[in-house]
Each structure stands twice: as structure tokens, then as C-alpha cells.
Wavefront OBJ file of the C-alpha trace (Angstrom):
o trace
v -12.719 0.790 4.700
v -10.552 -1.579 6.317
v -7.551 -0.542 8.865
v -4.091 -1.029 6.716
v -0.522 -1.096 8.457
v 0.556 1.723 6.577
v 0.559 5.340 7.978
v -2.851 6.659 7.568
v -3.556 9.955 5.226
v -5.718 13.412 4.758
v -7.863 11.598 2.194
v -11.118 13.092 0.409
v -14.028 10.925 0.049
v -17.580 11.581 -1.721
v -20.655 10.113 -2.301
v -21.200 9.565 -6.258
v -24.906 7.401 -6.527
v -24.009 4.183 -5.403
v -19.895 4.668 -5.269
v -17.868 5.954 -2.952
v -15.671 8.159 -4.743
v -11.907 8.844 -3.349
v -9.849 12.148 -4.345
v -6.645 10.381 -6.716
v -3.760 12.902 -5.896
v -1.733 11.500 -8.341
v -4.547 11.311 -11.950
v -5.719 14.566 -9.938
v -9.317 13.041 -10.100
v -11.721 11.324 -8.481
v -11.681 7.603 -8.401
v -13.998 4.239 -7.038
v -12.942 3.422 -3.758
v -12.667 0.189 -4.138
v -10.678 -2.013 -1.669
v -7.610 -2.309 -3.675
v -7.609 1.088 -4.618
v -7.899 2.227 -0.364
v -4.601 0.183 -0.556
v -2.818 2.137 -3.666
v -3.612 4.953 -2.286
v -1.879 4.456 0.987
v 0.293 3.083 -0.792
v 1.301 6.466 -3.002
v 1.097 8.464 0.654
v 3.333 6.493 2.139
v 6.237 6.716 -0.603
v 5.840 10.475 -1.183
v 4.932 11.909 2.615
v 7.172 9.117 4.598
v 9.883 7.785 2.181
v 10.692 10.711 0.012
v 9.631 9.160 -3.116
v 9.113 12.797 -5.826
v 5.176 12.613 -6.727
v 5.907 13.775 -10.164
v 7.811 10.685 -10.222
v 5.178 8.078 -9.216
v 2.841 6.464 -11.988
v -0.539 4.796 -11.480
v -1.739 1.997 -13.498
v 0.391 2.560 -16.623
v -0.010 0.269 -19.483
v 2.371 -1.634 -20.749
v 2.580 -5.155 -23.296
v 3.899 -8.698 -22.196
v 3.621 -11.411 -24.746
v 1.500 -9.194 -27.204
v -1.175 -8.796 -24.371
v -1.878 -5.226 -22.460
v -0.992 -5.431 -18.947
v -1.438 -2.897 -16.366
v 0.592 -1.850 -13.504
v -0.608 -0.771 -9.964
v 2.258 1.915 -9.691
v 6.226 2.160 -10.758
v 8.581 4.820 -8.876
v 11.437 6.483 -11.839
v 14.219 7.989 -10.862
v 15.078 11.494 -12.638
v 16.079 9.734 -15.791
v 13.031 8.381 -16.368
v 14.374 4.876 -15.525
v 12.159 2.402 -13.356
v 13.136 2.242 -9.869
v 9.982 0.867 -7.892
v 7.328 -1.245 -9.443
v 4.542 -1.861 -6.911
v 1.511 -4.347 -7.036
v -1.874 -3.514 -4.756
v -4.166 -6.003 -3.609
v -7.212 -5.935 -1.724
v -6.633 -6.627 2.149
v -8.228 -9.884 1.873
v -5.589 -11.068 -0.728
v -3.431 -13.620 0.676
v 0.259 -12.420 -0.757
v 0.996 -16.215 -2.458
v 3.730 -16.938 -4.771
v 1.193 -16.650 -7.572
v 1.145 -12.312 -6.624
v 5.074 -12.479 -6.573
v 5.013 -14.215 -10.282
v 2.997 -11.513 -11.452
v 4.930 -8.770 -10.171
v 7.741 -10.656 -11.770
v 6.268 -11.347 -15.176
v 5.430 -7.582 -15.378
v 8.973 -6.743 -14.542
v 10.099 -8.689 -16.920
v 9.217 -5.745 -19.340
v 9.562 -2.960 -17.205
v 13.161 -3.736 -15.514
v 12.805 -2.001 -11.787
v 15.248 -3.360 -9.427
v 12.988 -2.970 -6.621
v 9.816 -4.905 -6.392
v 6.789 -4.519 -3.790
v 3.776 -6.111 -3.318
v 1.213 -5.447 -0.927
v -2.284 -5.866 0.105
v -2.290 -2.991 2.762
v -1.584 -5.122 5.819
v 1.610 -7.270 4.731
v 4.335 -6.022 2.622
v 6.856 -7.704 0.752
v 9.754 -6.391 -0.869
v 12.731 -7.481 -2.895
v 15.728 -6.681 -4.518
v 16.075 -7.754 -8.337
v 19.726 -8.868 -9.775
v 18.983 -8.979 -13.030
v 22.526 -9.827 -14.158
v 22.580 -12.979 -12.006
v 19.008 -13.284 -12.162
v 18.332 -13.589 -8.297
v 16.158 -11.482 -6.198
v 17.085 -10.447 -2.621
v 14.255 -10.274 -0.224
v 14.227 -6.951 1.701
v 13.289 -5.873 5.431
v 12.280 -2.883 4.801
v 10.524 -0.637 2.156
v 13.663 1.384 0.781
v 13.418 5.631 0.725
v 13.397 7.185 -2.827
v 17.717 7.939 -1.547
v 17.978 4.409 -0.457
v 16.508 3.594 -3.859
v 18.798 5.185 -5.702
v 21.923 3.999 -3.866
v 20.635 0.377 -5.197
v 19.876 1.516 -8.758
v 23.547 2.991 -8.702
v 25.113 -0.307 -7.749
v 22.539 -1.943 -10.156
v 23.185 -0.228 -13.442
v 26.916 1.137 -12.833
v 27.726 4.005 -14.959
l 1 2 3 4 5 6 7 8 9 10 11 12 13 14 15 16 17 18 19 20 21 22 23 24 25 26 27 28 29 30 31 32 33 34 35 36 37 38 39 40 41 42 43 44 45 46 47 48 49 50 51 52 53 54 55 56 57 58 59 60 61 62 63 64 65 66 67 68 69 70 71 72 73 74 75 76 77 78 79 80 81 82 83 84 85 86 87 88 89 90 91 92 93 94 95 96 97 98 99 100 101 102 103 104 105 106 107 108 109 110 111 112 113 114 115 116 117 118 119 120 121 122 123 124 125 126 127 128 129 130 131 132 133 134 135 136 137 138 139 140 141 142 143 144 145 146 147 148 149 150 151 152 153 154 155 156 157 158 159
């Protein structure tokens, strides 16, 4: 699999027939290794081991509906509520990141309602803010911790 910019990871792989078969620590299976899913991944190891993010707390490809069709997402963050906090798009590395990925991060939020938005295809990483009140996003620098997170949810969705 291809080198990614994020932190690399104690990762399990196996040999199923033709597939390459990586452990998921997060569906607590194994999965394909597929390119995208090397990304997700690295993706999950990164928020839990480097940014703080609570594993119990992370979902993988949940399901969700947007204009009366099933959509799935690569992986939203929650905070201890239950609320979105982080929704996160994968692509394979050879995905250029165009505005056509931010629009569907976007359209998915549209129905889930995270004020933090990532997407990534393992090498470049792009992350913004959502204001959903004045309906402007705020490109980031950085890839917020799960405290950092909250901190922005807090001035987000004042109690």
C-alpha cells in the first residue's frame, strides 16, 4: 500500500484468496484492504492514538438518507451527547481533493450537522469549520484534537 502523510500504525493484515484482508479496530473485524480503506484506517489511528478522539466515539460508514436516497459516510466523531462533531470523507490516494469531494462532504452534512468537516485522501488533508447559522465555512490549518473539538462545538451550539 501506498505511503500516506499521516502517522503510520500497528496494523494486522491477512491473506483471504485473492484479498488482502486488514484487521477493522473499530467493526472489530476484518475488512478488504482496499486503497481507500488503507486511508480510513489511518485515518481512525490518527484521531484516537494522536488527537484524543474516544474510539467508542468514532463511527465507520454509517448510513444515513439525503433526498430519499441512502448515503453512506466514511466516519463521523460525537461528542458524549451523541451529537456530531467530526464528519470525515476517505478517498483513495490517487483522488485529486476537487471541489466536487468538498460538495459531497457538504451535501452529507447537510443531514448530519457536524461543525467540523475533513476530507482526505491520505496524503492531503483539508479541513473546515462549518457556521451553520451564517452559513459559511472557515477553512482550518490544522486537524482539531477531540478537546479542541469540543471548544468549537461549545461556541457552535451555545447552551
Amino acid at each position: 500500500m501506498q505511503e500516506l502523510s499521516l502517522p503510520p500504525f500497528d496494523y494486522k493484515v491477512t491473506q483471504s484468496g485473492e484479498n488482502l484482508l486488514i484487521w477493522d479496530i473499530l467493526r472489530r473485524k476484518q475488512v478488504v484492504l482496499t486503497p481507500e480503506e488503507w486511508v480510513r484506517q489511518h485515518v481512525v489511528h490518527y484521531l484516537i492514538d494522536h488527537l484524543g478522539y474516544p474510539k467508542s466515539l468514532l463511527s465507520l460508514e454509517r448510513g444515513h438518507a439525503y433526498n430519499k436516497r441512502q448515503k453512506r459516510t466514511d466516519l463521523c466523531a460525537f461528542d458524549a451527547a451523541g451529537k456530531p462533531l467530526l464528519l470525515v470523507e476517505c478517498k483513495r490516494p490517487s483522488v485529486p481533493l476537487t471541489s466536487a469531494v468538498a460538495m459531497q462532504i457538504g451535501t452529507y452534512n447537510q443531514t448530519i450537522g457536524a461543525p467540523l468537516l475533513l476530507v482526505t485522501n491520505g496524503v492531503q488533508h483539508f479541513c473546515w469549520r462549518v457556521h451553520t447559522l451564517s452559513r459559511t465555512n472557515q477553512a482550518l490549518s490544522f486537524i482539531p484534537t477531540y478537546a479542541e473539538a469540543l471548544e468549537l462545538l461549545a461556541v457552535a451550539r451555545p447552551e
